[in-house]
N, C-alpha and C positions, 0 to 999 in steps of 0.2 A: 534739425538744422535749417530752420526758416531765415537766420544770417546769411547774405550770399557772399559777405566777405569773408566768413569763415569756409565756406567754400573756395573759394576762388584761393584763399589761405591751402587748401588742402592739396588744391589740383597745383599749385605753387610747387608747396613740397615734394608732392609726388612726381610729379616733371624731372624735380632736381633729382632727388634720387634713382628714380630712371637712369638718366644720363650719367650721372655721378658712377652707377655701377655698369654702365654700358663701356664706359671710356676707362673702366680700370679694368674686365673683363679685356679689353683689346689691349690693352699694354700687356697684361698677362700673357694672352695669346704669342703676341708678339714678342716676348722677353724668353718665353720660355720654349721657342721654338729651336729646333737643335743645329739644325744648316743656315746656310746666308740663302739658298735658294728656296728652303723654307718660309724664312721671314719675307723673301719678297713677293711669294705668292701669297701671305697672312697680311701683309699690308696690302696689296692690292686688293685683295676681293674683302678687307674689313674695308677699304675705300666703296668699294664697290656696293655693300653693305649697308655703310650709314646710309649713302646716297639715296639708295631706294627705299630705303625705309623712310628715309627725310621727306623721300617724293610721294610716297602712299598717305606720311600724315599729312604732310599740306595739302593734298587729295581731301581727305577724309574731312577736311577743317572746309573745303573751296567749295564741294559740289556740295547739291543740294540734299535735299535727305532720301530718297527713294536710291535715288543713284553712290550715293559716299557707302552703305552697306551693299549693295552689289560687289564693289572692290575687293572687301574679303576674301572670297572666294579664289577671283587669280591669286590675290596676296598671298593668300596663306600655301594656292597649290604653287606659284613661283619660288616663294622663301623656303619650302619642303625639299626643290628641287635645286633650288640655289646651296644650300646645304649639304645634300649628297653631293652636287659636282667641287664645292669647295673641300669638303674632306677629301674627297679622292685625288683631288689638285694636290694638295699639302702631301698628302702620303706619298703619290710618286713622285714630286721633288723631293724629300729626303728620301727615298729610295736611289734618287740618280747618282750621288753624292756618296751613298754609303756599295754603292757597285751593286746594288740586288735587283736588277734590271731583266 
C-alpha cells in the first residue's frame, strides 16, 4: 500500500464504521434498558462516555509522540474502572424501581 490515498481511504472507512457501531451500540443500550431511571443513568454516563473518549483521541492526535502513548495506560486503567462503576450505577437504578433494595 505505497497509495496514501488509499490509506487515508481505509482510515476514512474505519472511522465510519467505528462510530457507525458505537452510536447504534448506545441506542441499543439505551432502548433496551427496562426503567426510566435506568435510561437516565445509560444516557448520562454514555454522555459521559463519548466525551472522554472524544478527549483521549484528540489527546492522542495533539501530543507529541513520547507522550500521546504514555495516555494509554490511565486510559485504559480509567475506562476499566469507569465501566465497573457504570454497570453498578445501572443495576442499582433498576434495582430501586423494582423494590430489591
Amino acid at each position: 500500500m505505497d497509495n496514501p490515498i488509499m490509506v487515508w481511504i481505509g482510515v476514512g472507512i474505519a472511522c465510519a464504521v467505528g462510530v457507525a457501531c458505537s452510536v447504534t451500540g448506545t441506542y441499543r443500550s439505551i432502548s433496551r434498558a427496562q426503567t426510566p431511571d435506568a435510561k437516565k443513568a445509560i444516557v448520562r454516563l454514555s454522555v459521559y462516555a463519548w466525551v472522554g473518549i472524544s478527549v483521549f483521541l484528540a489527546l492522542m492526535f495533539a501530543l507529541p509522540s513520547p507522550y500521546s502513548f504514555l495516555l494509554c495506560l490511565p486510559y485504559g486503567l480509567g475506562l476499566g474502572l469507569f465501566i465497573r462503576h457504570a454497570n453498578r450505577q445501572v443495576a442499582c437504578s433498576g434495582k430501586d424501581e423494582r423494590g430489591e433494595i
